[in-house]
TIRO-2110 file (N, C-alpha, C; in Angstrom, 1 decimal):
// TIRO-2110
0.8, -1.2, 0.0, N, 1, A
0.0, 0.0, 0.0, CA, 1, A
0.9, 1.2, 0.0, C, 1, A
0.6, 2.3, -0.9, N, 2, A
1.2, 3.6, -0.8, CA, 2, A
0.7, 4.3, 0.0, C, 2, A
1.1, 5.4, 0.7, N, 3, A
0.5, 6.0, 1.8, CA, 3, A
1.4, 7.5, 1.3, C, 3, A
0.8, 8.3, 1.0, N, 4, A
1.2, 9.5, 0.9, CA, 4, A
0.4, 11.0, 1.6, C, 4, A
0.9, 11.2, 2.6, N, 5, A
0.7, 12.1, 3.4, CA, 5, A
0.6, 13.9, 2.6, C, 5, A
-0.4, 14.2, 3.1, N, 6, A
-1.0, 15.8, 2.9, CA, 6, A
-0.4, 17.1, 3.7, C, 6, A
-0.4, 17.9, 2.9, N, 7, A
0.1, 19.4, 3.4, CA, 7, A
1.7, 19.3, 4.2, C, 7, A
1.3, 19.3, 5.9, N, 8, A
2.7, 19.7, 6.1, CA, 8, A
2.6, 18.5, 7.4, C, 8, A
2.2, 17.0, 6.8, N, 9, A
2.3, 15.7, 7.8, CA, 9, A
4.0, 14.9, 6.9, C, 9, A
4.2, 14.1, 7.9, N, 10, A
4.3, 13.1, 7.7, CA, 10, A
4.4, 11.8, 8.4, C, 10, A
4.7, 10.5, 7.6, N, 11, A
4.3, 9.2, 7.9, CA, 11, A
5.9, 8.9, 8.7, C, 11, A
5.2, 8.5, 9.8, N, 12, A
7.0, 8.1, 10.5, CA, 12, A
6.2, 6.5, 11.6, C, 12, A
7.7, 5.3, 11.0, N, 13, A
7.0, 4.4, 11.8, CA, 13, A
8.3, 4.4, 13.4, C, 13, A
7.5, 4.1, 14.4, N, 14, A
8.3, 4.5, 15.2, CA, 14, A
9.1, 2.7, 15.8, C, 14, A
10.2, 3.3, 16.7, N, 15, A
11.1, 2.6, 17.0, CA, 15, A
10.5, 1.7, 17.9, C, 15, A
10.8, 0.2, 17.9, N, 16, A
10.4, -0.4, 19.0, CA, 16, A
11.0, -1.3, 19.5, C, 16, A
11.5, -0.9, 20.5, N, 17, A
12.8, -1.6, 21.7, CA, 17, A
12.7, -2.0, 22.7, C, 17, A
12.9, -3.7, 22.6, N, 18, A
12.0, -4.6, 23.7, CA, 18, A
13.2, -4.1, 25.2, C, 18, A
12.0, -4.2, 25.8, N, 19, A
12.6, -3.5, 27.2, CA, 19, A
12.5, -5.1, 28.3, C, 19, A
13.8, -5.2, 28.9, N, 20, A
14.1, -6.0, 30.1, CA, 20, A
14.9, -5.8, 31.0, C, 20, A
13.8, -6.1, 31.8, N, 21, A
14.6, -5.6, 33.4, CA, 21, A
14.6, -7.1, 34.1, C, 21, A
16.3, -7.6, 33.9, N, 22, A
16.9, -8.8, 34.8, CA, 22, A
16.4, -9.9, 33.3, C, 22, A
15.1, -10.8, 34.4, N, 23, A
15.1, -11.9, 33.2, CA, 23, A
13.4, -11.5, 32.9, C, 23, A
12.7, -10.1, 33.2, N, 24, A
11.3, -10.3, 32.9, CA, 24, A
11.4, -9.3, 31.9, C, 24, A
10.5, -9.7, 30.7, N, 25, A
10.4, -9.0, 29.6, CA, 25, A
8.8, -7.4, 29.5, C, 25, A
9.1, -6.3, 30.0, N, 26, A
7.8, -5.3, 30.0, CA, 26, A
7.2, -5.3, 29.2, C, 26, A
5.8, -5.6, 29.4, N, 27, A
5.4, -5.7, 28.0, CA, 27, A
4.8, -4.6, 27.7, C, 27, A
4.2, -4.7, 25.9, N, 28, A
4.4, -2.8, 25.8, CA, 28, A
2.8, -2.1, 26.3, C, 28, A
2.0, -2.5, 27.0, N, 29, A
1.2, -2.0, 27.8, CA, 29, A
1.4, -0.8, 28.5, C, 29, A
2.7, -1.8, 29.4, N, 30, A
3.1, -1.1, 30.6, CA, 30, A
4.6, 0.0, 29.9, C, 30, A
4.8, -0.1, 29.1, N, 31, A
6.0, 1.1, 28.0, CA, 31, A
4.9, 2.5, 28.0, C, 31, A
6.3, 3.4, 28.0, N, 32, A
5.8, 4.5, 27.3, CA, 32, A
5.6, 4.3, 25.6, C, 32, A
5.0, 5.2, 25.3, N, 33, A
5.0, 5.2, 23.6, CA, 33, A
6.7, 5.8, 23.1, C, 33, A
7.2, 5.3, 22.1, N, 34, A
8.4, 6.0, 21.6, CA, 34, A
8.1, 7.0, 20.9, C, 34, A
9.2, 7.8, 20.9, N, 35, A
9.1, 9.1, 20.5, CA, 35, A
10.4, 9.1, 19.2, C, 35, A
10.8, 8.1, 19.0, N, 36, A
12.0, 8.4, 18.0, CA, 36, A
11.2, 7.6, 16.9, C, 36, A
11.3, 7.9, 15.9, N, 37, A
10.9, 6.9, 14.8, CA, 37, A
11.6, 7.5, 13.5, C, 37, A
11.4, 6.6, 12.1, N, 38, A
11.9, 6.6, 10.8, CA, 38, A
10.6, 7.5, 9.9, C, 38, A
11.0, 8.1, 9.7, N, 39, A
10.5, 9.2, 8.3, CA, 39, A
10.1, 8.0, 7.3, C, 39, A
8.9, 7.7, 6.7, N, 40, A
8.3, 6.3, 5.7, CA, 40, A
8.1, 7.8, 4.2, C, 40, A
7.0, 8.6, 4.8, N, 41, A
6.9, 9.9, 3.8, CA, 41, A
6.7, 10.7, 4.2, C, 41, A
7.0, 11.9, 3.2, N, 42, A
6.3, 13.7, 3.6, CA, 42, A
5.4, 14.1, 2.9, C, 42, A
4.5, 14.8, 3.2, N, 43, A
3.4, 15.6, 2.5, CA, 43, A
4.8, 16.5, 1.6, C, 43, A
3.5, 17.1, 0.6, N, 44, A
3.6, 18.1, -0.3, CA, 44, A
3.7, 19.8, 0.3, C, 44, A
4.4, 19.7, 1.3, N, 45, A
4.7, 21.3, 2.0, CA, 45, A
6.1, 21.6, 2.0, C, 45, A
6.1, 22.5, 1.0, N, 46, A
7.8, 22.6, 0.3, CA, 46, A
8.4, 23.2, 1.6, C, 46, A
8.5, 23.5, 2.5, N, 47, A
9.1, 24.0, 4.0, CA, 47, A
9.4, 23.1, 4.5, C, 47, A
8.5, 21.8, 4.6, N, 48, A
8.7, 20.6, 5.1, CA, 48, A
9.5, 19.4, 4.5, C, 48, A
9.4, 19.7, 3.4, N, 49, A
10.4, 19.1, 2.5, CA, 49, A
11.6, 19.4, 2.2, C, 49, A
11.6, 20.5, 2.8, N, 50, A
13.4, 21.3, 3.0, CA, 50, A
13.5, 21.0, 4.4, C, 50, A
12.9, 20.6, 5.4, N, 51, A
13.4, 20.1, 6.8, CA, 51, A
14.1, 18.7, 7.1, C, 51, A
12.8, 17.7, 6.4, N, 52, A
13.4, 16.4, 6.5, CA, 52, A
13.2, 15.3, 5.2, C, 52, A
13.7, 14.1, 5.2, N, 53, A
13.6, 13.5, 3.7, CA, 53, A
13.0, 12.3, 4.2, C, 53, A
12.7, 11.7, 3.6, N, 54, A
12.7, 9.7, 3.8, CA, 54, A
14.0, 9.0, 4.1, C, 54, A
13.6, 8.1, 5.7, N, 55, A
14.8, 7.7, 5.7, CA, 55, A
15.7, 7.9, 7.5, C, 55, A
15.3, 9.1, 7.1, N, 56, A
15.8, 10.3, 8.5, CA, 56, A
15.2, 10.0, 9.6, C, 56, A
15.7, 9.9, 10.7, N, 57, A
15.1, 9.5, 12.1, CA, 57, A
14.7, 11.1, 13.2, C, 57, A
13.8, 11.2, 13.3, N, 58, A
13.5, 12.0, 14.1, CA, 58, A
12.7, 11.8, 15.8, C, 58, A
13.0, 12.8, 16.4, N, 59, A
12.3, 12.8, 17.7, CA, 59, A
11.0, 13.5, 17.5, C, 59, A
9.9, 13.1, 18.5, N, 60, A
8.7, 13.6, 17.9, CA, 60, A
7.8, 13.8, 19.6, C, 60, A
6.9, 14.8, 19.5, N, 61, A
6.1, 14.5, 20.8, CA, 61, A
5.4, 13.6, 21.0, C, 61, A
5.9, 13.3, 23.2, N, 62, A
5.1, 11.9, 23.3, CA, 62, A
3.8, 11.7, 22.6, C, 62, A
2.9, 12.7, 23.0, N, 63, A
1.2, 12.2, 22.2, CA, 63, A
1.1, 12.7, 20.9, C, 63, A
2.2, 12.8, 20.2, N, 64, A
1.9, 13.6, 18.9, CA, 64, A
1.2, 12.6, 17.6, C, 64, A
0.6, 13.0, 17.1, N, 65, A
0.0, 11.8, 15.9, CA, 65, A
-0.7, 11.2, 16.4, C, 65, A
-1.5, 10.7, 14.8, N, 66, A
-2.6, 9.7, 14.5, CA, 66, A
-1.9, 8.5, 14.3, C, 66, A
-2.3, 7.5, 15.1, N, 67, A
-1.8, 6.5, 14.8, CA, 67, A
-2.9, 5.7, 13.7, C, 67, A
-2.2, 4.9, 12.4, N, 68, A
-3.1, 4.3, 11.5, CA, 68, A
-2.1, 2.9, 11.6, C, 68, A
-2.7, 2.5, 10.8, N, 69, A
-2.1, 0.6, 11.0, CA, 69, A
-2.2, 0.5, 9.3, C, 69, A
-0.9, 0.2, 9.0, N, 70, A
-0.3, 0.0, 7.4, CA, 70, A
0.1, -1.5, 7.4, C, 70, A
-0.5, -2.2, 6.7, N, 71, A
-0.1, -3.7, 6.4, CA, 71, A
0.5, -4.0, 7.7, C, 71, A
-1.0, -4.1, 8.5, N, 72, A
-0.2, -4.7, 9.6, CA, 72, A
0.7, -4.0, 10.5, C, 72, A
1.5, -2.6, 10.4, N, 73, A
2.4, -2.3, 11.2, CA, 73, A
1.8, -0.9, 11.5, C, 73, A
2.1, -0.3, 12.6, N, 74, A
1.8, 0.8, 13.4, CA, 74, A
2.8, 2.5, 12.8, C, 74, A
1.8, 2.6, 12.5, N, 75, A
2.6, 4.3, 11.8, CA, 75, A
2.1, 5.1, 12.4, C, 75, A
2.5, 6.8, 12.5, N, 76, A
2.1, 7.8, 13.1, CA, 76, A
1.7, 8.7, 11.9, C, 76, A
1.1, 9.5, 11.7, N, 77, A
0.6, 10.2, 10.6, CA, 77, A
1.4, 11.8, 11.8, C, 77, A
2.2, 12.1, 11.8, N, 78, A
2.8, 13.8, 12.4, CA, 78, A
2.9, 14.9, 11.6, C, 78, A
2.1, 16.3, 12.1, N, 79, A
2.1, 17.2, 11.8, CA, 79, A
3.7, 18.1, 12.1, C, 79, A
4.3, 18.8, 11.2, N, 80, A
5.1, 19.5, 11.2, CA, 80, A
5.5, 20.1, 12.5, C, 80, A
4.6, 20.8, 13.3, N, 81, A
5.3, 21.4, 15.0, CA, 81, A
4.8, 20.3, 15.3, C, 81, A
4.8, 19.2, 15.6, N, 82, A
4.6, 18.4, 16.3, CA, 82, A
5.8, 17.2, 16.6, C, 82, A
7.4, 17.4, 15.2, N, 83, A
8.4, 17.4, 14.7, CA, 83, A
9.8, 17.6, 16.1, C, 83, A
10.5, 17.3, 16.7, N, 84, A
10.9, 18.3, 17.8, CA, 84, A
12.2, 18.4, 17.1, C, 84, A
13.5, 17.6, 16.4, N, 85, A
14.2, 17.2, 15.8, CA, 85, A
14.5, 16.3, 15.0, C, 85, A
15.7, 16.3, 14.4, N, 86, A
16.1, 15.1, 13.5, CA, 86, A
17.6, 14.7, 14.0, C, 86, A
17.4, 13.3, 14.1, N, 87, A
18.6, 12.9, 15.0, CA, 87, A
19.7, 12.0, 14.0, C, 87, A
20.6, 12.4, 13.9, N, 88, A
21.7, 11.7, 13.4, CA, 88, A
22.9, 10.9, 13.7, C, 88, A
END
């Protein structure tokens, strides 16, 4: 499925990093949501398209985005200030 995000969003699937403490595994109930994830696409907002590309990992706010479910896997749909950096 293609997923091409509007105006000044984009599609970022986020990081997910099994957490254990000793020999018990947290399951992600009890996790916070991650805030770092991979850039999938950018809307069509030429400002935002000079910020970040596909590819690029960025930090994002904890409650920021719509989450949608793409074949199966958990994406964020993020608006532009909603963006905090890009981490390299």
């Amino acid at each position: 499925m293609n997923v091409q995000p509007l105006d000044d969003r984009v599609l970022v699937k986020p990081t997910v990093e099994e957490e254990k403490v000793g020999s018990i595994i947290i399951p992600d109930t009890a996790k916070e949501k991650p805030s770092i994830g991979e850039i999938i696409a950018v809307g069509n907002d030429e400002e935002l398209q000079a910020l970040v590309k596909v590819g690029e990992k960025v930090l994002f706010g904890k409650y920021a985005g719509e989450e949608v479910k793409i074949e199966g896997e958990k994406h964020l749909l993020i608006t532009r200030s909603d963006l905090l950096a890009k981490i390299s």
